[in-house]
C-alpha positions as CSV (number, residue, x, y, z in Angstrom):
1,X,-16.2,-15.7,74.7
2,X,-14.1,-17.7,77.2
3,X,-10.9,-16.4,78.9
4,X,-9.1,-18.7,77.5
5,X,-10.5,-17.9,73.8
6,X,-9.5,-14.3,74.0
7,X,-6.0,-15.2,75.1
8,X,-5.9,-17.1,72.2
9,X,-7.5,-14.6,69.6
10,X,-4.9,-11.6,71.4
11,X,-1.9,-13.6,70.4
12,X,-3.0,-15.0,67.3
13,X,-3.9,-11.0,66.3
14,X,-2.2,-8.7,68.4
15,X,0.8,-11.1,69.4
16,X,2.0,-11.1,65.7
17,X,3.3,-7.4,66.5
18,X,6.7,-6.5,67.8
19,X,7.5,-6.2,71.2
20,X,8.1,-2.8,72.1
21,X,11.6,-1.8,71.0
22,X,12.7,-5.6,70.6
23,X,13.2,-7.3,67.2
24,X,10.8,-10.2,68.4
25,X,7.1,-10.6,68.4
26,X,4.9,-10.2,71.8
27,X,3.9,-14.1,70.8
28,X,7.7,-14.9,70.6
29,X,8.5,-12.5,73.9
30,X,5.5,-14.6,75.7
31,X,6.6,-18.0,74.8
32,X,10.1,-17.4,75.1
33,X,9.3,-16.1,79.0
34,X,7.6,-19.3,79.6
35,X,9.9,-21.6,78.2
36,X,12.3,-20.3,80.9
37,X,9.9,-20.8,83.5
38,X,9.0,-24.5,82.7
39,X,12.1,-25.3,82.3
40,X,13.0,-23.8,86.1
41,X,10.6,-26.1,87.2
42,X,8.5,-23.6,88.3
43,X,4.4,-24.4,89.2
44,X,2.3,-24.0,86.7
45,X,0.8,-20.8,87.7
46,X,4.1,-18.9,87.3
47,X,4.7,-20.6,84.4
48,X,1.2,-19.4,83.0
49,X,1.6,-15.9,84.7
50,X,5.1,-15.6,82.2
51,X,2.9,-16.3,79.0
52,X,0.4,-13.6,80.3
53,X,2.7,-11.0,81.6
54,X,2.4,-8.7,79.0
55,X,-1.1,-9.6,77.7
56,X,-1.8,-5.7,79.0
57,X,0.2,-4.7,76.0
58,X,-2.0,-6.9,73.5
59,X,-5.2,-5.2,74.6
60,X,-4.7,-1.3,74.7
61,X,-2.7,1.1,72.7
62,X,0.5,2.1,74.0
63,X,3.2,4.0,72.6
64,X,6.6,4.7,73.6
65,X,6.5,7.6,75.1
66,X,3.9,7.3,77.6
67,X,3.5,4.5,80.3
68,X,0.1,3.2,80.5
69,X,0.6,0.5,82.9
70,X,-0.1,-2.6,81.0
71,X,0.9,-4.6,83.6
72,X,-2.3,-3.6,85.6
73,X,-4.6,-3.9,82.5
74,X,-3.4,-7.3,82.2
75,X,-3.1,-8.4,85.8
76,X,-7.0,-6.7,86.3
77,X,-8.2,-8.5,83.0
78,X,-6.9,-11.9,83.8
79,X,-8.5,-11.5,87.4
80,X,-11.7,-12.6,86.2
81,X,-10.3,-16.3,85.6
82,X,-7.3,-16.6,87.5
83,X,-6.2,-16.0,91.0
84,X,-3.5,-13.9,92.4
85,X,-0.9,-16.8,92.0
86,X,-1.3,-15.7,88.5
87,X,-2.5,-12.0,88.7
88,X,-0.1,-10.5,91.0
89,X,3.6,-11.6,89.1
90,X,1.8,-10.0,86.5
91,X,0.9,-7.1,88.1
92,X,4.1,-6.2,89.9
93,X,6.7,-7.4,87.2
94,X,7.5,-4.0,86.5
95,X,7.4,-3.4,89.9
96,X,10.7,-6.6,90.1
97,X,12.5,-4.5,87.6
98,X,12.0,-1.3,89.6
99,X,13.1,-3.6,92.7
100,X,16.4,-5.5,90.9
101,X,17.5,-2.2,90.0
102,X,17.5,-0.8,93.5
103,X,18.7,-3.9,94.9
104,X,21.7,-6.0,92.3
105,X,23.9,-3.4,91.2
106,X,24.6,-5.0,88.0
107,X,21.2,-5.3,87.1
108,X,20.7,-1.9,85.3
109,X,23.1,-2.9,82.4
110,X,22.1,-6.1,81.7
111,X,18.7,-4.9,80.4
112,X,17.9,-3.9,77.1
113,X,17.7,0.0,75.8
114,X,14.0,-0.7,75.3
115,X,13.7,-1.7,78.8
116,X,15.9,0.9,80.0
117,X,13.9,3.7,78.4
118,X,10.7,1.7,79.7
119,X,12.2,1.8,83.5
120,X,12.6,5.9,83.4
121,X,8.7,6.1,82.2
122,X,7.4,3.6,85.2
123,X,9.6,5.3,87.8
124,X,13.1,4.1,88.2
125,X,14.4,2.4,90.6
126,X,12.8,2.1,93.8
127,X,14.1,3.5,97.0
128,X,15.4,1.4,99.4
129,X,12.0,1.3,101.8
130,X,9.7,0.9,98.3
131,X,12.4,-2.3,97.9
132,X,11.9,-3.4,101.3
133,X,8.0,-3.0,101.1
134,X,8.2,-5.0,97.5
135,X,10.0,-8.3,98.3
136,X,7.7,-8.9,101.5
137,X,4.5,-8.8,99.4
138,X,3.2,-12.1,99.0
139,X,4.4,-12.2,95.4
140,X,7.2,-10.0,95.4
141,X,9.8,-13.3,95.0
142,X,7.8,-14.9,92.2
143,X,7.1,-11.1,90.2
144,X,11.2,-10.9,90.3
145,X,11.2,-14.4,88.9
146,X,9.2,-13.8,86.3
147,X,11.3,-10.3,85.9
148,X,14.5,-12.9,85.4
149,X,12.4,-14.5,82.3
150,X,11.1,-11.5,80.6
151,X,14.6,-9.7,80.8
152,X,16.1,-12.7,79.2
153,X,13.2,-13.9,76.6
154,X,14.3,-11.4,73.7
155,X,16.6,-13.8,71.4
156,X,15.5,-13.9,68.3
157,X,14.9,-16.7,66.4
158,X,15.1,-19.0,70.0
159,X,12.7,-22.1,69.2
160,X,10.1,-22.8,72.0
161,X,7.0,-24.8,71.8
162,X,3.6,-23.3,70.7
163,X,1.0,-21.2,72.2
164,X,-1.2,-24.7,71.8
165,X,1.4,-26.5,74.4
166,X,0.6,-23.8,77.1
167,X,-3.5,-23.8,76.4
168,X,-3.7,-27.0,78.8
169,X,-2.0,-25.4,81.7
170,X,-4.0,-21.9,81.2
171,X,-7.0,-23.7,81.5
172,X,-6.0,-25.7,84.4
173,X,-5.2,-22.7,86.0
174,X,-8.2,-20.7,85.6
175,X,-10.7,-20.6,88.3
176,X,-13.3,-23.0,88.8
177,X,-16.6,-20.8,88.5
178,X,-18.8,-21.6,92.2
């Protein structure tokens, strides 16, 4: 089975769930997310790595009171067709919320309770040399972007376009086998 056939199958099956605490789907979440990010203009590979954020979630078990670290299941999953433009916002987007919450003051009460209670199991905010250390990785500023988009992609009922109108960018951003 193809990458991009499993991405398909997850949402299809697992996406149908709700997300966490949130009174949307993980499908809904994920398209939502990437809505925002096409219409920032951002590259493709961000735009892709917003649909995929939470793809961690669609493929393990997690419950609320433990963090399992989806964001490294998905972000060590997708490595095997994509490259760290779209890996690495997925792996450290939990690591941006960790990071805006250390570093806007008024961050904190703009997110939900469900992400709220998720921010005490992954660790709280960061310190200020764990923020420091965060925004000079390579993808630091595009994980915090993608933070923006998954903070706001919880409205229920929001239209976007289909999983089918994100397939062609997926695919154009998967690796080239050599």
């Amino acid at each position: 089975m193809t990458i991009l056939r499993r991405i398909e199958i997850l949402f299809s099956g697992h996406g149908t769930a709700f997300y966490g605490g949130e009174a949307i789907t993980q499908t809904e979440h994920a398209l939502q997310c990437a809505q925002l990010a096409e219409q920032a203009g951002d590259p493709e590979s961000l735009v892709v790595a917003s649909l995929l954020h939470d793809l961690g979630h669609l493929v393990m078990a997690e419950d609320s009171s433990t963090d399992m670290r989806h964001q490294e299941v998905g972000a060590d999953l997708l490595a095997v067709g994509f490259g760290p433009d779209v890996t690495e916002p997925v792996r450290l987007h939990v690591a941006a919320k960790r990071y805006l919450c250390a570093t806007d003051p008024a961050y904190h009460a703009t997110l939900s309770p469900a992400s709220q209670h998720s921010l005490v199991l992954q660790g709280g905010p960061c310190d200020a040399a764990q923020a420091e250390a965060f925004i000079a990785r390579a993808h630091g500023p595009a994980a915090v972007r993608l933070r923006r988009y998954d903070d706001l992609a919880k409205v229920v009922g929001l239209a976007t376009p289909p999983l089918a109108h994100y397939l062609p960018m997926v695919a154009r951003c998967i690796r080239r086998a050599s």
